[in-house]
C-alpha positions in Angstrom: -94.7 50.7 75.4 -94.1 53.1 72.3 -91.7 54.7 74.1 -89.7 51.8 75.2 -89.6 50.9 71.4 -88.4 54.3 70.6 -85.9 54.3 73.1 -84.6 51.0 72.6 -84.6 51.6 68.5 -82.6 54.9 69.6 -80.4 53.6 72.4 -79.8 50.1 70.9 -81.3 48.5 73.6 -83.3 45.3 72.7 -87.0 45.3 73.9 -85.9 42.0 76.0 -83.8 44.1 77.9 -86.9 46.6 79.1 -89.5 44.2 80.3 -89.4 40.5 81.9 -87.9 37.8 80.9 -90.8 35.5 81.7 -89.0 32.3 82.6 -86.3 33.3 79.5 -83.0 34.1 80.3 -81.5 37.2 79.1 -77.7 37.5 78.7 -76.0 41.1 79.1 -74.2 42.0 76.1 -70.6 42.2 76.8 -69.5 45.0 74.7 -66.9 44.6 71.6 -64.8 47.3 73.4 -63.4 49.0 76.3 -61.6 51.9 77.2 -59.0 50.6 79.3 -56.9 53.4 80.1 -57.4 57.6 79.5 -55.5 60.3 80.5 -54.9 64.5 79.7 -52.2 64.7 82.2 -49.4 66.7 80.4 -45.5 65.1 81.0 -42.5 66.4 79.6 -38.9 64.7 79.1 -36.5 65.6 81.5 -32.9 67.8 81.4 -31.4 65.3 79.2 -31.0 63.8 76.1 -31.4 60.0 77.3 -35.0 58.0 76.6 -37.8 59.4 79.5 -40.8 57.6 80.3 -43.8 59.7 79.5 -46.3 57.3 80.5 -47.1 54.2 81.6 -49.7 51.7 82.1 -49.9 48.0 82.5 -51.9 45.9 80.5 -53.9 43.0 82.7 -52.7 39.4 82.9 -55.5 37.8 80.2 -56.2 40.7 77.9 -54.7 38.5 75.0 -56.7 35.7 76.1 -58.2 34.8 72.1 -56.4 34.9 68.6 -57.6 38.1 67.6 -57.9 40.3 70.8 -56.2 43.7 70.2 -55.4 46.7 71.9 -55.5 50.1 70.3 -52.9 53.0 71.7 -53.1 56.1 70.9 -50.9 59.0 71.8 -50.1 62.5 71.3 -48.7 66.0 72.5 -46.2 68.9 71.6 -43.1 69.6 71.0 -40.5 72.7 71.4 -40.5 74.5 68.4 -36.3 73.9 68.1 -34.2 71.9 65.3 -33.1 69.5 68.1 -33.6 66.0 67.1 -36.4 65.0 68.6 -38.4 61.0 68.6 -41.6 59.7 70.5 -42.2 55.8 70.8 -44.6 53.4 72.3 -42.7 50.3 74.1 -44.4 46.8 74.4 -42.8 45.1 77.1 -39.7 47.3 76.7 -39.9 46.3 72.9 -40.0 49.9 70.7 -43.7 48.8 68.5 -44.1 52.5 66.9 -42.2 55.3 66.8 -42.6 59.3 65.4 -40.4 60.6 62.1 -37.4 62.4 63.8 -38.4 66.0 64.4 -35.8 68.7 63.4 -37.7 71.7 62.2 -39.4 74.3 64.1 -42.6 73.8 62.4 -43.0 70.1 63.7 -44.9 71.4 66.9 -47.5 68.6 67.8 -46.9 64.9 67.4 -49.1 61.9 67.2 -49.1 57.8 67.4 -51.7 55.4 66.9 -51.1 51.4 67.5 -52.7 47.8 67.2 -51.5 45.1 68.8 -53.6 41.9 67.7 -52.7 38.4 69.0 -51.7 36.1 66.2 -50.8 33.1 68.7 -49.4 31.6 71.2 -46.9 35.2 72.7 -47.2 36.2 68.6 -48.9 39.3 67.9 -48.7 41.8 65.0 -48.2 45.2 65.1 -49.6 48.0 62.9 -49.0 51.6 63.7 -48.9 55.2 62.5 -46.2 57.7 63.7 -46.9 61.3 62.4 -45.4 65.1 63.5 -47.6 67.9 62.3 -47.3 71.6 61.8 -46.0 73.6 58.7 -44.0 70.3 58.2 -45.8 67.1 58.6 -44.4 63.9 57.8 -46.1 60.3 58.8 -44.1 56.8 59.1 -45.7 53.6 59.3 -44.6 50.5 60.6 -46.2 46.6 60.6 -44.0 43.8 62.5 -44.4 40.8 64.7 -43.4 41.0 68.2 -42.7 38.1 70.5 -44.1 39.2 73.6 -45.1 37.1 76.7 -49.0 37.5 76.5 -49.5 35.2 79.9 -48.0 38.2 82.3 -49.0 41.4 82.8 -47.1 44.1 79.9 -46.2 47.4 80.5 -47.4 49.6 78.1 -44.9 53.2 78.1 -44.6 56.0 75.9 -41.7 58.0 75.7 -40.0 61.0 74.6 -36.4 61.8 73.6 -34.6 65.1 73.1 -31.1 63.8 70.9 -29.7 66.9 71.0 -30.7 69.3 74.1 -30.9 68.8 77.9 -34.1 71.2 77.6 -36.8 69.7 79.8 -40.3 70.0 78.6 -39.2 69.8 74.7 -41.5 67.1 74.3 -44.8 66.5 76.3 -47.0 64.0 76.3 -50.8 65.3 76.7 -52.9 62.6 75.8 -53.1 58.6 75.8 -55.8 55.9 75.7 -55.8 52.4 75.0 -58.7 50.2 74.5 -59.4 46.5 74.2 -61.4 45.3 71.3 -62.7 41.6 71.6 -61.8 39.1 68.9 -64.9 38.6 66.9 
């Protein structure tokens, strides 16, 4: 039994958890988050200089099921080291809900955005996020709106890249993504 109690005061599993319930009934803990999506798969803009979808994923029909469920997006990955005008964004629903500063310098070599959407209401949700290029230049934007997006049907969630000035494929990639749901309190 000491052991049990050390595990469970080291794991954070409750004691009622280890041993019968004896005609109680135990409820599993649903947790306050969940990774929903992860990947490291590396995807670069085409030859072009229109909008290319990096990634993609599709939230589930339900995920903003209470005021104050939110998903967190986070996203990252390189860039050419060119003066091209280069921007990164993360689309809601086709809606653009964070965005990098505009790279130009050849110093601005790794990029980096970090989102919550929340729902406020009834298809309202509020947006807060962090757009930032790094390297011997760094510069950070940040952004807070409300979007208007239909919360009853799935949404695609898509990051992507574009190269304003050169058709050079691979100037941006994208390397890594997650998004996780965190349950209203």
């Amino acid at each position: 039994m000491l052991i049990q109690r050390r595990r469970a005061l080291l794991t954070g599993i409750g004691l009622l958890a280890m041993r019968p319930a004896f005609g109680q009934t135990v409820t599993q803990v649903v947790p306050s988050s969940q990774r929903m999506f992860q990947t490291t798969t590396s995807v670069g803009n085409g030859a072009d200089t229109t909008e290319d979808v990096l990634q993609t994923y599709t939230l589930p029909v339900g995920v903003f099921a209470n005021i104050g469920d939110t998903i967190l997006i986070q996203a990252s990955g390189t860039l050419g080291a060119t003066t091209d005008s280069k921007v990164m964004r993360i689309k809601c629903g086709g809606t653009a809900v964070s965005f990098t500063p505009t790279a130009t310098l050849t110093t601005q070599t790794q990029w980096r955005l970090q989102t919550s959407i929340q729902k406020r209401g009834s298809t309202l949700q509020t947006v807060d996020s962090i757009g930032s290029l790094s390297g011997a230049s760094g510069t950070t934007n940040t952004q807070s709106i409300q979007i208007n997006a239909n919360d009853t049907i799935a949404m695609i969630i898509t990051i992507t890249g574009q190269n304003n000035t050169s058709s050079v494929a691979g100037s941006i990639t994208c390397q890594y993504v997650t998004i996780d749901y965190i349950r209203a309190a």
